[in-house]
C-alpha positions as CSV (number, residue, x, y, z in Angstrom):
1,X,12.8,-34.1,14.1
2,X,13.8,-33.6,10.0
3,X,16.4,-36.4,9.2
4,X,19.7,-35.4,8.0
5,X,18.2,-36.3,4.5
6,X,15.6,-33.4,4.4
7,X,18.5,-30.9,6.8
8,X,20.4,-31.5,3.3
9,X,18.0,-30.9,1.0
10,X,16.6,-28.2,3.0
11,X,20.3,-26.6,2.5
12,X,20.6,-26.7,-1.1
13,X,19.0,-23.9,-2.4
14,X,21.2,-21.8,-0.1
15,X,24.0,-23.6,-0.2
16,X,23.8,-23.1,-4.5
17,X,23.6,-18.9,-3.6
18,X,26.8,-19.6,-1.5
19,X,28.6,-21.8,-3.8
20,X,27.7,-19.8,-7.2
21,X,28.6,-16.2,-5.3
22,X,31.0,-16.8,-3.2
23,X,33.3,-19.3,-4.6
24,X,32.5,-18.7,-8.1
25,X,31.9,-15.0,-7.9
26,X,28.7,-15.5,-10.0
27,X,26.5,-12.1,-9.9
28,X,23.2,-12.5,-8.4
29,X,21.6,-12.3,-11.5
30,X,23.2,-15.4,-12.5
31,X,23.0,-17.6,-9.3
32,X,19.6,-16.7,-8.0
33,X,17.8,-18.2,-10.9
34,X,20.1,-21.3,-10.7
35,X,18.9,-21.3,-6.8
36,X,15.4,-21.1,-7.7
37,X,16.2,-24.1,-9.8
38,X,17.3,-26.1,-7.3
39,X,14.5,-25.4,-4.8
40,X,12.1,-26.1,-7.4
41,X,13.6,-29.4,-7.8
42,X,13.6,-29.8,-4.0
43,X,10.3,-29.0,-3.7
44,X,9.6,-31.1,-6.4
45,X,11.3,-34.4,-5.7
46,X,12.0,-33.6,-1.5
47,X,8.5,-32.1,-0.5
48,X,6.1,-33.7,-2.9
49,X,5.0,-30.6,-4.1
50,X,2.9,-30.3,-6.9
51,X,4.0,-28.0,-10.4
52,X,0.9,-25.9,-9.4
53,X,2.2,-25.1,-6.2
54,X,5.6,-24.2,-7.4
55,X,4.3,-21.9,-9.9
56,X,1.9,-20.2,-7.5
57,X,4.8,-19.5,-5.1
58,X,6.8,-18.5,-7.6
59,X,4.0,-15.7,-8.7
60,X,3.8,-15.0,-5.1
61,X,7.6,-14.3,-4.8
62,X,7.5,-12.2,-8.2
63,X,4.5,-9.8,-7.2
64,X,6.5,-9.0,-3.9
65,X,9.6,-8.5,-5.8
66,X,7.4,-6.2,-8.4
67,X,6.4,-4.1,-5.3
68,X,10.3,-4.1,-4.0
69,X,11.2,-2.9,-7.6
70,X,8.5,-0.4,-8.3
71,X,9.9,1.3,-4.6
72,X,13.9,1.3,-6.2
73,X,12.8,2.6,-9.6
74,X,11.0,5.4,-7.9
75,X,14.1,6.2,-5.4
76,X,16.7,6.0,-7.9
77,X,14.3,8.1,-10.6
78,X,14.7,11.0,-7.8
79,X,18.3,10.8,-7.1
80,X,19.1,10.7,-10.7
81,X,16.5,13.8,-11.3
82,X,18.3,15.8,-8.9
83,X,22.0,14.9,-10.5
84,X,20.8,16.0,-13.5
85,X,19.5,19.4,-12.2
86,X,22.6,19.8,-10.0
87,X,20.8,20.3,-7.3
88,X,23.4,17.2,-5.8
89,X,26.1,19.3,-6.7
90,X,24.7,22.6,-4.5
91,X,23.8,20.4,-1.5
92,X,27.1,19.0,-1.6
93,X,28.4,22.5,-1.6
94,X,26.3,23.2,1.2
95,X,28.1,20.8,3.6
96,X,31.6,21.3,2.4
97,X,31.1,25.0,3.1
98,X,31.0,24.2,6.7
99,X,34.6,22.9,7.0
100,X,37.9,22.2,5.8
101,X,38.7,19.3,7.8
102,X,38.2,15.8,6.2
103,X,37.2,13.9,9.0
104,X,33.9,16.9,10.0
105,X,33.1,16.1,6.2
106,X,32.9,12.5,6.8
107,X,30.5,12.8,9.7
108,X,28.3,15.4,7.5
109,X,28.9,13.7,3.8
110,X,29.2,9.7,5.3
111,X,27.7,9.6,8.1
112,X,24.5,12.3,8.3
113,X,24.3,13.2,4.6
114,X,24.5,9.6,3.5
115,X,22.1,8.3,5.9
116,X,19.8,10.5,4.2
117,X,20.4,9.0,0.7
118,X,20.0,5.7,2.3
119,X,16.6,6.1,4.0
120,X,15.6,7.7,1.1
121,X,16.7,5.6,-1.9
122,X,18.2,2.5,-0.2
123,X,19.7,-0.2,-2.5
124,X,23.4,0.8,-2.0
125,X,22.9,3.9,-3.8
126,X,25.0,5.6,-0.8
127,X,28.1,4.9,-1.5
128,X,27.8,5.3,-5.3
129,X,26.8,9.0,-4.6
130,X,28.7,9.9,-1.6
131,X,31.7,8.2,-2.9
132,X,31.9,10.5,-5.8
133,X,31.4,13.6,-4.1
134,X,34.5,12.6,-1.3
135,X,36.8,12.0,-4.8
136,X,35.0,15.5,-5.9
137,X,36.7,17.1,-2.8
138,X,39.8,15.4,-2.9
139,X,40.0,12.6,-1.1
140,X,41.4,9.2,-2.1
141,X,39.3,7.6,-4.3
142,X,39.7,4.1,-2.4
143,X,39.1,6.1,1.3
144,X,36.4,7.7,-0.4
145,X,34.5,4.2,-1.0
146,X,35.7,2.6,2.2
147,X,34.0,5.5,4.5
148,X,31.4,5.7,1.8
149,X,29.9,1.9,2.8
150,X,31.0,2.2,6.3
151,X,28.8,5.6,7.5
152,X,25.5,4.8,6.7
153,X,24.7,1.7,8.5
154,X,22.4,2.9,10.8
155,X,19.9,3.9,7.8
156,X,20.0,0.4,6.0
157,X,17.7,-1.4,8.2
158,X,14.6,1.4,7.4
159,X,16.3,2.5,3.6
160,X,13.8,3.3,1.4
161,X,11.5,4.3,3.3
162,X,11.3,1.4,5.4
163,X,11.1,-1.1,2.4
164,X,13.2,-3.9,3.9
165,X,10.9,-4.4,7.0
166,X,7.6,-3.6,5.0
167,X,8.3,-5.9,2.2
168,X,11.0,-8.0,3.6
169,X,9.5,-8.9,6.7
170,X,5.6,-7.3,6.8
171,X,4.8,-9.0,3.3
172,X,6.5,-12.5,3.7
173,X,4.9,-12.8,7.5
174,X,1.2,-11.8,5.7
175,X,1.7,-14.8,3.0
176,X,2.6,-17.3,6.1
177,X,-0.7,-18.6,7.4
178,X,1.0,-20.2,10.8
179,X,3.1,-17.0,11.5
180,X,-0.1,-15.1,11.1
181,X,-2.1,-17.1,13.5
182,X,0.2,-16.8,16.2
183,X,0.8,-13.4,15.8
184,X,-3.1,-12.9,15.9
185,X,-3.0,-14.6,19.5
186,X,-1.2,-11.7,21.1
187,X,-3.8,-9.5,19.7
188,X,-1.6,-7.7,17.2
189,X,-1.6,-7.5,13.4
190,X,1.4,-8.3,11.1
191,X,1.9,-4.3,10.5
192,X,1.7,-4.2,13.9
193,X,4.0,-6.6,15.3
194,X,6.6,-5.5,12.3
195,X,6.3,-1.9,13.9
196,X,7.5,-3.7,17.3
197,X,10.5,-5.5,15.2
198,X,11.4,-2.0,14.1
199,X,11.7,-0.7,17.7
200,X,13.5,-3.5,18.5
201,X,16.2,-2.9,15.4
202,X,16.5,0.9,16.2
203,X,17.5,0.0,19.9
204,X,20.1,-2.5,18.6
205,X,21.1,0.1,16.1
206,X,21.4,3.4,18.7
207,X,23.3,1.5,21.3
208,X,25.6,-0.5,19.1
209,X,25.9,2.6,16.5
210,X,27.2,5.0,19.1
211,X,30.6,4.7,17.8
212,X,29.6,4.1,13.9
213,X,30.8,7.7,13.0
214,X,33.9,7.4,15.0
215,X,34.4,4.2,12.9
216,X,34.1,6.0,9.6
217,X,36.9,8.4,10.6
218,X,38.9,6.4,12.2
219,X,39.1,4.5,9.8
220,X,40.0,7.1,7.0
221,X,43.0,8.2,9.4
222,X,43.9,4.8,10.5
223,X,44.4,3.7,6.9
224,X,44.5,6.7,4.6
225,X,45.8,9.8,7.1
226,X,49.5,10.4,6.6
227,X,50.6,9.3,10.4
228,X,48.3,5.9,9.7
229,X,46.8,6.3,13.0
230,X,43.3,6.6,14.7
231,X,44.7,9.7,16.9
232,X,43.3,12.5,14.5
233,X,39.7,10.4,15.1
234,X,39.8,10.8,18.6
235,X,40.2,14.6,18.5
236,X,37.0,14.6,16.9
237,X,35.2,11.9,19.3
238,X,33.3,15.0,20.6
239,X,31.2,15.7,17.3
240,X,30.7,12.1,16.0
241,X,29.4,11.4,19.3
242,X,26.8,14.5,19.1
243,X,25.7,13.5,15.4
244,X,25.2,10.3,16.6
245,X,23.2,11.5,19.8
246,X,21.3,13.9,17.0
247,X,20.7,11.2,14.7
248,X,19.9,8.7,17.4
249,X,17.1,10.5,19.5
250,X,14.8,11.4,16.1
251,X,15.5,7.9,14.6
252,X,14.5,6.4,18.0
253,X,11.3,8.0,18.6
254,X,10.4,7.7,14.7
255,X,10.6,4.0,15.1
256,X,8.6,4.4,18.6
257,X,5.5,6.7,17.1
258,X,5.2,6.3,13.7
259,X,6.8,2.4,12.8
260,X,9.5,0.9,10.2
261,X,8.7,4.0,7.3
262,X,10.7,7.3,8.7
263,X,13.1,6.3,11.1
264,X,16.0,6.8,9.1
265,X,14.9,9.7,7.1
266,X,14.5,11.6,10.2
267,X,16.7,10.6,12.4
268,X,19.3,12.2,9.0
269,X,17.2,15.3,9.0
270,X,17.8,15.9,12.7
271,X,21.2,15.0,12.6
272,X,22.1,17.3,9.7
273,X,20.0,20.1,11.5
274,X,21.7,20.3,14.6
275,X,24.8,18.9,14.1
276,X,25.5,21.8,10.9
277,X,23.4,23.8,13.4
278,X,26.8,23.5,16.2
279,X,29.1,23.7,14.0
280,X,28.2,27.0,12.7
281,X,28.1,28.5,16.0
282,X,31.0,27.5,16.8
283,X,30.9,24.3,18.5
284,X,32.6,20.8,18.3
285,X,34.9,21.9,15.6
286,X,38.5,20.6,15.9
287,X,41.3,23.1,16.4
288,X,44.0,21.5,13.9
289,X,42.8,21.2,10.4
290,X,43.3,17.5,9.4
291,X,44.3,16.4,5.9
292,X,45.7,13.6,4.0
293,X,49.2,13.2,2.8
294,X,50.3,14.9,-0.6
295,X,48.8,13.1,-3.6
296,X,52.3,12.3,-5.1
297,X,52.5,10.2,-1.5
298,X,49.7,7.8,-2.4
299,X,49.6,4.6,-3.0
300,X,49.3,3.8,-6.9
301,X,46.1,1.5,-5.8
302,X,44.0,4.3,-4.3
303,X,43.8,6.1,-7.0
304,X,42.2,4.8,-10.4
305,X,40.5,6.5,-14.2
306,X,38.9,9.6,-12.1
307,X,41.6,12.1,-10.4
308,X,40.7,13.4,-7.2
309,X,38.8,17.2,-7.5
310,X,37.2,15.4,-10.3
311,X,33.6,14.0,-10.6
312,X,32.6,10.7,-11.9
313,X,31.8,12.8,-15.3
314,X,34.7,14.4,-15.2
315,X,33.3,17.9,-13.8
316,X,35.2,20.1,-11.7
317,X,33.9,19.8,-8.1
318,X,33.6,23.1,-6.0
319,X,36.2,22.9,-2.7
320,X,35.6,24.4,0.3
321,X,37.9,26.9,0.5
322,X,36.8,28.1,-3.0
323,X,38.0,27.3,-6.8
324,X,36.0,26.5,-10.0
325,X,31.9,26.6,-9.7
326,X,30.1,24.5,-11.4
327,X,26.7,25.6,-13.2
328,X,24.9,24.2,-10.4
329,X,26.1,27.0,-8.0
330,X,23.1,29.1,-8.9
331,X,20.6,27.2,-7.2
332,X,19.5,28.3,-4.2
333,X,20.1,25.7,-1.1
334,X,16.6,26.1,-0.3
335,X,15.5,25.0,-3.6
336,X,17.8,21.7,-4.1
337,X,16.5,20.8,-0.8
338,X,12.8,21.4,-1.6
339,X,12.2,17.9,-3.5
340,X,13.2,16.2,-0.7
341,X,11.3,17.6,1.8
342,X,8.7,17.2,-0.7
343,X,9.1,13.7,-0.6
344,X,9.5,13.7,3.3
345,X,6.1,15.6,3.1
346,X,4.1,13.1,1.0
347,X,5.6,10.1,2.9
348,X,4.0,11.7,6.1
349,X,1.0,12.7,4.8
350,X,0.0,9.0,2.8
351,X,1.3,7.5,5.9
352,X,-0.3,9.0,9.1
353,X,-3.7,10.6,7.8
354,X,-5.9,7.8,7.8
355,X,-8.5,9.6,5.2
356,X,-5.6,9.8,2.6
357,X,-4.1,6.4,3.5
358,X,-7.4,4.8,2.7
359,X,-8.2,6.4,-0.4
360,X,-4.7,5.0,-1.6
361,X,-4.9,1.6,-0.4
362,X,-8.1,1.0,-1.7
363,X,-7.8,2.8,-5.2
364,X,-6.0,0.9,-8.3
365,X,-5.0,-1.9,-6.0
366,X,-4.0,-4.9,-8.7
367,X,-4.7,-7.7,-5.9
368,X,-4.4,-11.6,-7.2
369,X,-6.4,-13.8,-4.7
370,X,-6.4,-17.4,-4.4
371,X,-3.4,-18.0,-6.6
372,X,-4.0,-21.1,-8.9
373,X,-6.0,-22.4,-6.1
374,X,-3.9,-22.6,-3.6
375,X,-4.9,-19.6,-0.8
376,X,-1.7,-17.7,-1.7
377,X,-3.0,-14.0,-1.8
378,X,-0.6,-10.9,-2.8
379,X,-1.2,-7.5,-4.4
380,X,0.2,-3.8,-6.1
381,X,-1.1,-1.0,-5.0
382,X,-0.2,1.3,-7.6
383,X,-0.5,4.7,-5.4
384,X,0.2,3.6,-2.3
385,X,3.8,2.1,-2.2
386,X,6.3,4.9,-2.1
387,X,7.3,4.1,-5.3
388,X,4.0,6.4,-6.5
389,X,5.4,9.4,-4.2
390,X,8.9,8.8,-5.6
391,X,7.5,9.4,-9.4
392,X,5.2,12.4,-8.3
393,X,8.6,14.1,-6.6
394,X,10.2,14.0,-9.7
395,X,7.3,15.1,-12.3
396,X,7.0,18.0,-9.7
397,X,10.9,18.4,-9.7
398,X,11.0,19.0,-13.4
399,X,9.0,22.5,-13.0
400,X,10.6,23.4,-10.0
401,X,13.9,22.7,-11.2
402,X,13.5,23.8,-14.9
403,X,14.5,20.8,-16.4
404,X,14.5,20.2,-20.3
405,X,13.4,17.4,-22.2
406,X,17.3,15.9,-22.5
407,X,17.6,16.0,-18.7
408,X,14.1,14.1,-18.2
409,X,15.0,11.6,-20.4
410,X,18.6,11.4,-19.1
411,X,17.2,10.7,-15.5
412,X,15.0,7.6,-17.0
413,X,17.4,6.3,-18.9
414,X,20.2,6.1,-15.7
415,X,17.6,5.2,-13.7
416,X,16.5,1.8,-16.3
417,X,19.8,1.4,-16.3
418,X,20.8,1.0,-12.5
419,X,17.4,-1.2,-11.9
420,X,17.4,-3.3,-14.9
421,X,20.1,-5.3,-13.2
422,X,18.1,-6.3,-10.0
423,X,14.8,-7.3,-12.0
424,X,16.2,-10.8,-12.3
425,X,18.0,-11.2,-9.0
426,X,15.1,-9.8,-7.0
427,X,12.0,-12.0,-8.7
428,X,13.7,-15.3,-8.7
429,X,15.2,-14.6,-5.3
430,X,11.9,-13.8,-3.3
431,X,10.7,-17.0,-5.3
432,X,13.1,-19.3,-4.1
433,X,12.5,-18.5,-0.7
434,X,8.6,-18.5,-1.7
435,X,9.2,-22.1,-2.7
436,X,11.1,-22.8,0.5
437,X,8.5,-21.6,2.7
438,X,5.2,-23.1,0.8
439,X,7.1,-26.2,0.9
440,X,5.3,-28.0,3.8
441,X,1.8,-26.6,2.7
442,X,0.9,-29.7,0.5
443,X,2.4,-33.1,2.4
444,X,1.7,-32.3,6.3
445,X,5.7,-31.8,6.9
446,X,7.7,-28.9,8.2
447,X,8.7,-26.8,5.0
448,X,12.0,-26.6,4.2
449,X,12.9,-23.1,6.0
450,X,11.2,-24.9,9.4
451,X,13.8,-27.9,9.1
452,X,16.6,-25.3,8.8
453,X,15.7,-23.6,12.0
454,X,15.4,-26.4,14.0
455,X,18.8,-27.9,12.7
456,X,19.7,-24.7,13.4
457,X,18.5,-24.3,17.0
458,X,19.5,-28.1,18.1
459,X,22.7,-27.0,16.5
460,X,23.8,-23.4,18.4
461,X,21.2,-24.3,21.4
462,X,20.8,-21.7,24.1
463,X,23.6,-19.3,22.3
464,X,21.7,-19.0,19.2
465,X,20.5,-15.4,19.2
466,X,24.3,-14.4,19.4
467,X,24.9,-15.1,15.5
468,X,21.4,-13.8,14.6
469,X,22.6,-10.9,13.0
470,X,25.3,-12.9,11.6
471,X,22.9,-14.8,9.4
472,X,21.1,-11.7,8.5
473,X,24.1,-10.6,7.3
474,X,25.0,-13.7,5.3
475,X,21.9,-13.3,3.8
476,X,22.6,-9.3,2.6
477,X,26.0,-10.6,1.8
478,X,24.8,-13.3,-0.6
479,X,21.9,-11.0,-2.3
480,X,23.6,-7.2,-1.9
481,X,20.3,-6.0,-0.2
482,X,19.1,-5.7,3.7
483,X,15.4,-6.4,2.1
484,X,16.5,-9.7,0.3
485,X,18.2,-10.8,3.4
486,X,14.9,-10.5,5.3
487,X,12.9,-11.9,2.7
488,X,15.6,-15.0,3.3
489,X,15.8,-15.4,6.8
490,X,13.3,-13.5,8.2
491,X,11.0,-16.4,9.0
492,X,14.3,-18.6,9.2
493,X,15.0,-16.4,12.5
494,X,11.1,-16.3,13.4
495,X,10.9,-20.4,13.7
496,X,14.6,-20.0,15.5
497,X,13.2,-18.4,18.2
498,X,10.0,-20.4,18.2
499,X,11.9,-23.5,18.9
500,X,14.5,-22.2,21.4
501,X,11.3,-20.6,23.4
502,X,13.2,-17.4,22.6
503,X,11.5,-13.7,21.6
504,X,10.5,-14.0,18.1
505,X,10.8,-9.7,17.9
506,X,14.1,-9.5,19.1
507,X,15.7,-12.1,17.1
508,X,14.0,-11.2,13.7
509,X,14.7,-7.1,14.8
510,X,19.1,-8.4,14.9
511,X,17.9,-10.2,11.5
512,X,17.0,-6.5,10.4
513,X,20.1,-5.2,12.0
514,X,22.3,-8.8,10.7
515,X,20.9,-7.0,6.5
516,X,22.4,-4.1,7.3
517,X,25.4,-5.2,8.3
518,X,25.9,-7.6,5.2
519,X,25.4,-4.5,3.2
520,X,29.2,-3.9,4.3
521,X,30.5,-6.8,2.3
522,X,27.5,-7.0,-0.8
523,X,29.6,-7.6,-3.5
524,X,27.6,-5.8,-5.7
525,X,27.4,-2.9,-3.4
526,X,31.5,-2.8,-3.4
527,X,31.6,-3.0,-6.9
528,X,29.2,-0.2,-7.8
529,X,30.9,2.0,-5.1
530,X,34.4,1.6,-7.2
531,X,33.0,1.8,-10.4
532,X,31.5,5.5,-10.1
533,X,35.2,6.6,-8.9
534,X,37.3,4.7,-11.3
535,X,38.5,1.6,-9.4
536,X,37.0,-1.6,-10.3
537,X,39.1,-4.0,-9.5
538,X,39.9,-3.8,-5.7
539,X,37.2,-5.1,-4.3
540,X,39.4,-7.2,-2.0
541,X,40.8,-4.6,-0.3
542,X,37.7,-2.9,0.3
543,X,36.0,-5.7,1.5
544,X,39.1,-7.0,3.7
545,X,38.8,-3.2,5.4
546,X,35.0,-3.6,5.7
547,X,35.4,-6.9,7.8
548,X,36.7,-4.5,10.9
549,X,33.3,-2.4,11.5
550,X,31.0,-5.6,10.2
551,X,33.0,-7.9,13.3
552,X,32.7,-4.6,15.9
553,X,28.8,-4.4,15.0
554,X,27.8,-8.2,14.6
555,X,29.7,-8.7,17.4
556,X,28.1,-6.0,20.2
557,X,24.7,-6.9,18.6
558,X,25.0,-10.5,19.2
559,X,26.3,-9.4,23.2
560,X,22.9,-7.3,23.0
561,X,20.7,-10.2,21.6
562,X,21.8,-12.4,24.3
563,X,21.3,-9.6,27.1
564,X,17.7,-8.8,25.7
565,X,16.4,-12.6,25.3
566,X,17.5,-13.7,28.1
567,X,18.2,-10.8,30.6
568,X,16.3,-7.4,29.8
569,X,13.3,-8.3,28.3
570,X,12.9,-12.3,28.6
571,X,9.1,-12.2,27.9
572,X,8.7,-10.2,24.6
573,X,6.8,-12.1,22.0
């Protein structure tokens, strides 16, 4: 049993990320190298670690956040690629075509069509595309950042491409020689267990996310709508219910067959499919037209620098019923689609054929064993993270597409731009935990993440699993990323469950579920959202209106956690 000595040591490091983001609203570029500090210093004067250790961890931490960064660059290279080719612009056309009625384009724009960004890109780039289309079509720019953050939550737990369990989870649990023995014992490898922790996270997901795209509409009537009411949502409780059936069943079964990679981007591809599919023949479309107040009727706060009908660069967006076109309108649907299902293509392909897998993983892999002497093993592999499939989309986008040099370069440079801020945050915050989980390695104690779960677990007891997803949460809260959050607590939740005698899979799949939800509140997430339409500033009220579906979904998944632990499915590993 740790004394309440180490439990407060132990703390520290977190407690500093707290402190320094929450109460001093310190970005996480700032606070996580502080925190890294501070567990350093823990380790240091706490754990008798050695300076060679430290460093080695730290190395450890920033090679996994290399790979993590290498995946954004690639995801946010192709979004920005195809905003600069317009082909955003015509798939955005594409939905809005379909319908008039604000709350059927939240469901195809939020809900369906940002899904798709998310298990795609990831990294909160969502809402800072979505958002700007919504303001493109009309809507208020605040509404259009609150439904923005609030539709894709299903997708966050596999965004880009699955990069939060791979990297968050899969890569920490392979560094963790005790969590690797034990998972050996059941006869499974890491990648294979994670795949189980993904199954687990979808089914948390599906059942607690039936009434996600409900949410999103309701809210925009609720708060936004003219009668402030969540009656115009329920009129259309018929089609979010069928989009989340369509996205559910494909998502499911993804996470079933094939693992933590394509859940979310196929589970978007057959939602969009079927549900555009019904409402072009007719189907599920409400009768009344619904639409928000005149603009003179607005608030003065939901409206900022970019007028509605506008873009974020000032072009003029095309509505639905018709008006200006932008250059953009001569590409062809088909063909502003085609990089991503290029990319959907290549993911399957490098993934599921075991010739092509092996060629990549074995072929400029940049591996650093025995790090400074310590057994701490990590590794790039330069063409087999997604990151590699990413770049080749968008060398093969620039023919396809016809870009010229300006356009090329304009991509890279917004792309530098939007990652350059996460470099810092992202290395020293996979080293702190790094640090935090080495800890114990040289002195024959529990490391410092091992003391925290069993405080943790003598603490809550028996009820514990309840605020898993809560802590996951925290975690996404404090760092802005689902993948950071597991990185955090995924082997937080792992010795949890080990001392309560509890599944380790279920609990760590409501940690996966506990990132996404945090993703509501990310600070940094809010911010970027009302910056590309014009609002900095209100991040309050946004995050005061995200608290309602973060409590709904923490809430029902901790009910679920509970039920499976302890009631469905008592003997999972």
């Amino acid at each position: 049993m740790a004394t309440a000595a180490q439990i407060g040591l132990a703390v520290l490091p977190l407690a500093t990320i707290a402190f320094l983001m929450i109460g001093r609203y310190w970005p996480a570029t700032k606070a996580m190298p502080v925190a890294w500090l501070v567990a350093a210093v823990v380790g240091l004067f706490g754990w008798n670690m050695s300076l060679r250790w430290l460093a080695a961890a730290s190395i450890n931490g920033a090679i996994t956040a290399v790979n993590i960064l290498y995946i954004v660059f690639g995801a946010i290279l192709v979004l920005y690629t195809l905003k600069e080719t317009g082909a955003f612009d015509v798939i955005n056309e594409g939905f809005t075509s379909i319908s008039d009625d604000r709350r059927v384009q939240v469901v195809l724009l939020v809900f369906l069509m940002g899904s798709f960004i998310e298990a795609a890109a990831g990294f909160g780039t969502p809402a800072a595309v979505v958002g700007p289309l919504l303001v493109g079509l009309g809507f208020p720019p605040l509404a259009a950042v609150v439904v923005a953050l609030t539709g894709n939550l299903m997708a966050i737990t596999f965004g880009a491409v699955g990069t939060p369990l791979i990297i968050g989870l899969e890569d920490i649990f392979a560094s963790t020689e005790p969590i690797q023995s034990t998972v050996a014992e059941q006869g499974l490898t890491i990648p294979e267990w994670v795949a189980q922790i993904a199954v687990w996270a979808a089914t948390f997901h599906v059942v607690v996310g039936v009434l996600l795209p409900f949410i999103g509409v309701a809210m925009m009537t609720r708060f936004f709508g003219p009668e402030r009411s969540i009656r115009p949502a329920l009129n259309v409780l018929p089609l979010t219910l069928f989009a989340w059936a369509s996205f559910s069943v494909p998502y499911w079964l993804t996470a079933y067959f094939l693992g933590p990679t394509f859940p979310g981007l196929f589970g978007a591809m057959g939602g969009m499919l079927l549900t555009v599919g019904a409402l072009k023949a007719g189907f599920l479309h409400p009768d009344e037209e619904w639409e928000f107040a005149p603009e003179a009727q607005w608030p003065e706060h939901w409206v900022g620098d970019i007028q509605p009908g506008e873009s974020a660069s000032g072009d003029t967006r095309v509505a639905a019923d018709g008006g200006q076109v932008t250059a953009a309108s001569s590409m062809s649907l088909v063909r502003a689609w085609t990089p991503y299902a290029v990319l959907a293509a290549l993911l399957v392909l490098t993934r599921v054929v075991d010739p092509v897998t092996n060629f990549l993983t074995s072929t400029l892999v940049f591996e650093w064993a025995n790090i400074l002497g310590t057994g701490m093993d990590n590794s790039f592999a330069l063409l087999y993270l997604p990151g590699a499939i990413f770049v080749a989309v968008h060398l093969l986008t620039i023919p396809l597409h016809g870009m010229d040099t300006q356009q090329v370069r304009d991509a890279w440079s917004e792309t530098v731009v939007k990652v350059t801020p996460a470099v810092l945050a992202l290395v020293f915050a996979v080293a702190t935990v790094q640090i935090m989980i080495q800890s114990g390695e040289t002195a024959n104690v529990d490391s410092m993440l091992v003391v925290l779960s069993e405080a943790t677990a003598d603490t809550a007891g028996v009820v514990y699993p309840f605020f898993a997803a809560l802590v996951g949460a925290f975690g996404a809260f404090l760092a802005g990323s689902n993948t950071v959050s597991d990185i955090l607590f995924g082997t937080f939740q792992y010795n949890v469950a080990s001392d309560l005698g509890v599944s380790r899979t279920i609990l760590v799949g409501a940690q996966a579920v506990g990132g996404a939800i945090g993703n509501l509140i990310a600070v940094h997430n809010v911010v970027a959202a009302l910056a590309v339409v014009g609002l900095v500033g209100e991040e309050g009220r946004v995050i005061r209106l995200e608290l309602i579906p973060l409590v709904y979904y923490a809430t029902m998944t901790g009910i679920l956690a509970l039920l499976f632990v302890y009631v469905f499915a008592p003997g999972t590993f």
